[in-house]
C-alpha positions as CSV (number, residue, x, y, z in Angstrom):
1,X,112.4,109.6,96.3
2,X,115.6,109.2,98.2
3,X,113.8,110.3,101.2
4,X,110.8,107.8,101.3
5,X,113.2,104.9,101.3
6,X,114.9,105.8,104.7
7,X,111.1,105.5,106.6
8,X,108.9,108.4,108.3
9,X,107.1,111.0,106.1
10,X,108.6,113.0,103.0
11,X,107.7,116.5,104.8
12,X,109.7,115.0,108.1
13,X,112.9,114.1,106.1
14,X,112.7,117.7,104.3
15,X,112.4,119.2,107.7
16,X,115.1,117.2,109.0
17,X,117.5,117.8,105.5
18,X,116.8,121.8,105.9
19,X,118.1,121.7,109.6
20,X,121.0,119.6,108.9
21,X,124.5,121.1,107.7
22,X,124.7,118.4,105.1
23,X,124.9,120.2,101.6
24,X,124.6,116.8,99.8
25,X,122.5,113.8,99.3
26,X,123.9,110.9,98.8
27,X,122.3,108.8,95.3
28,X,123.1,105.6,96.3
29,X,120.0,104.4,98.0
30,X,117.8,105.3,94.6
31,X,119.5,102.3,92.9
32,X,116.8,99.9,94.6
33,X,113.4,102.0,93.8
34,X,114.4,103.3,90.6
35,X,114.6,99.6,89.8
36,X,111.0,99.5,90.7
37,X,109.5,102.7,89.0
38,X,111.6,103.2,86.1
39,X,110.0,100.5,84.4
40,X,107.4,101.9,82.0
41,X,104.4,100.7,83.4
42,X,104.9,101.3,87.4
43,X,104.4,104.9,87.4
44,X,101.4,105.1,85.2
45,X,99.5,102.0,87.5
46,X,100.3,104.5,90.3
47,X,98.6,106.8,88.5
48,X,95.4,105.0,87.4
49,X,95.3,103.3,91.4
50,X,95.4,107.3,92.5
51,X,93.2,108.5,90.0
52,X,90.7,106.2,91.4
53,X,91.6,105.4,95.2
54,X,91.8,101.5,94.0
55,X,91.5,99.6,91.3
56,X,91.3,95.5,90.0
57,X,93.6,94.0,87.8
58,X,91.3,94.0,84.9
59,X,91.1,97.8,85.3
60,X,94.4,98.3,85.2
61,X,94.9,96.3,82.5
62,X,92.1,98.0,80.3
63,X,93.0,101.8,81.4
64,X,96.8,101.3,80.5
65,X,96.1,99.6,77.0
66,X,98.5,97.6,75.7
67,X,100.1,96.0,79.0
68,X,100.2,92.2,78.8
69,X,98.8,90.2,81.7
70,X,102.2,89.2,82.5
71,X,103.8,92.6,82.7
72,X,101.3,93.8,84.8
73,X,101.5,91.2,86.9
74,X,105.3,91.3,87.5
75,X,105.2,95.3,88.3
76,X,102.6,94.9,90.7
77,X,104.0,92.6,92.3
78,X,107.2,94.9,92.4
79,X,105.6,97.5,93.5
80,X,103.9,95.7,96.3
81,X,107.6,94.3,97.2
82,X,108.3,98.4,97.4
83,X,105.7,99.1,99.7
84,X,103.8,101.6,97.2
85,X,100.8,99.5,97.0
86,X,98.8,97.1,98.7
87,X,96.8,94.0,97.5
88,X,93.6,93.5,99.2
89,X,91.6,90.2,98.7
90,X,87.9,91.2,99.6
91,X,85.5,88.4,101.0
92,X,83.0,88.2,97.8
93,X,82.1,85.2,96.3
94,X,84.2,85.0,93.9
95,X,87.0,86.8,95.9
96,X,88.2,89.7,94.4
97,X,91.5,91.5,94.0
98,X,92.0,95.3,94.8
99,X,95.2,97.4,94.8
100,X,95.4,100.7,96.5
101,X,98.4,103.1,97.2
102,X,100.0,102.8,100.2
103,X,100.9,105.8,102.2
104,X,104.5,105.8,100.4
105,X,102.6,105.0,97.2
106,X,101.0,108.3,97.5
107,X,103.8,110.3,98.2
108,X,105.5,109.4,95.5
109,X,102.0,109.9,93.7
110,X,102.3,113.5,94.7
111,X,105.8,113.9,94.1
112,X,105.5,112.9,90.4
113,X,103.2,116.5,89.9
114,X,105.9,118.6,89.8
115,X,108.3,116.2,88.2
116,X,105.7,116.3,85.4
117,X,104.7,119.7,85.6
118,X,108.6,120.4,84.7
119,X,108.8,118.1,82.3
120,X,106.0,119.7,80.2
121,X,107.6,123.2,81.1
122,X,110.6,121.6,79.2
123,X,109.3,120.3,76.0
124,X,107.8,117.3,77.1
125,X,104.0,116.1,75.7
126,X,101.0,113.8,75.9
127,X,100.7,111.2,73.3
128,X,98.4,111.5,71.5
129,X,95.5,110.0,73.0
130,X,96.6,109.5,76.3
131,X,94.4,107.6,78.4
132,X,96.3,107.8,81.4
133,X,96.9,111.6,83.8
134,X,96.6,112.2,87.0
135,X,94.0,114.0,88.7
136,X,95.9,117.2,90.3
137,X,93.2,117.8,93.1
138,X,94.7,118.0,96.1
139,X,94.1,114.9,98.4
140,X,96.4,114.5,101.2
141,X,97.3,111.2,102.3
142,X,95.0,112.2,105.5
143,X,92.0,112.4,103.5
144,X,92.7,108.8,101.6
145,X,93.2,107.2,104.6
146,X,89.2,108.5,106.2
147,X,88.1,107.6,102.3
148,X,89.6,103.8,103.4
149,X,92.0,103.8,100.0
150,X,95.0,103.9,102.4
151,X,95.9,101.0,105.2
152,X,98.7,101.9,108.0
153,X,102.3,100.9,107.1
């Protein structure tokens, strides 16, 4: 996560941090997005908006449950102010409201796989009735951008 913050791609930072004869990372720089995405809805609306390619507010709200208006409200709009996803007003009468991943958004989407993929290795499980995983089919950032669920950054 470190390495989406500093700008360019996550497989261009690895590339660079495997030539480089620094041994460390520094932490410091997570303070600011782990603001963001520790809180306990960010990470699942990144979920649902990837699951999906987009989604409205009312979607969100009914695939995460029990989020109320106002939370959801507040970590989108965090998570806009991180650049990990966009809000798109489309021209329909009445104007509607769209969120979609940003490229960064979807790194961090991809990222969160393995993280969860260790977790479970480790003891971790679904609640009971989840509603909320994340489709593991590969779909590179490429691909969402030609499916239009991606605008530059």
């Amino acid at each position: 996560m470190l390495l989406l913050l500093q700008g360019g791609s996550y497989h261009e930072h690895m590339e660079k941090l495997e030539k480089s004869d620094h041994t460390t990372v520094c932490f410091c720089p997570m303070h600011g997005i782990l603001d963001t995405i520790s809180k306990k809805w960010a990470l699942m609306i990144i979920a649902v908006i990837g699951n999906s390619g987009c989604a409205g507010f009312n979607e969100l709200k009914r695939e995460l449950g029990n989020v109320s208006s106002k939370t959801l409200s507040v970590t989108l709009r965090d998570l806009e102010e991180r650049n990990l996803i966009d809000r798109r007003i489309l021209d329909t009468s009445p104007p509607a409201v769209r969120y979609y991943l940003t490229v960064t958004g979807w790194e961090l989407r991809e990222l969160l796989i393995p993280l969860l993929t260790w977790v479970i290795k480790n003891g971790g499980h679904a609640e009971e009735g989840c509603p909320i995983h994340i489709h593991m089919e590969p779909k590179p950032v490429e691909q969402k951008k030609a499916e239009g669920f991606v605008l530059e950054e």
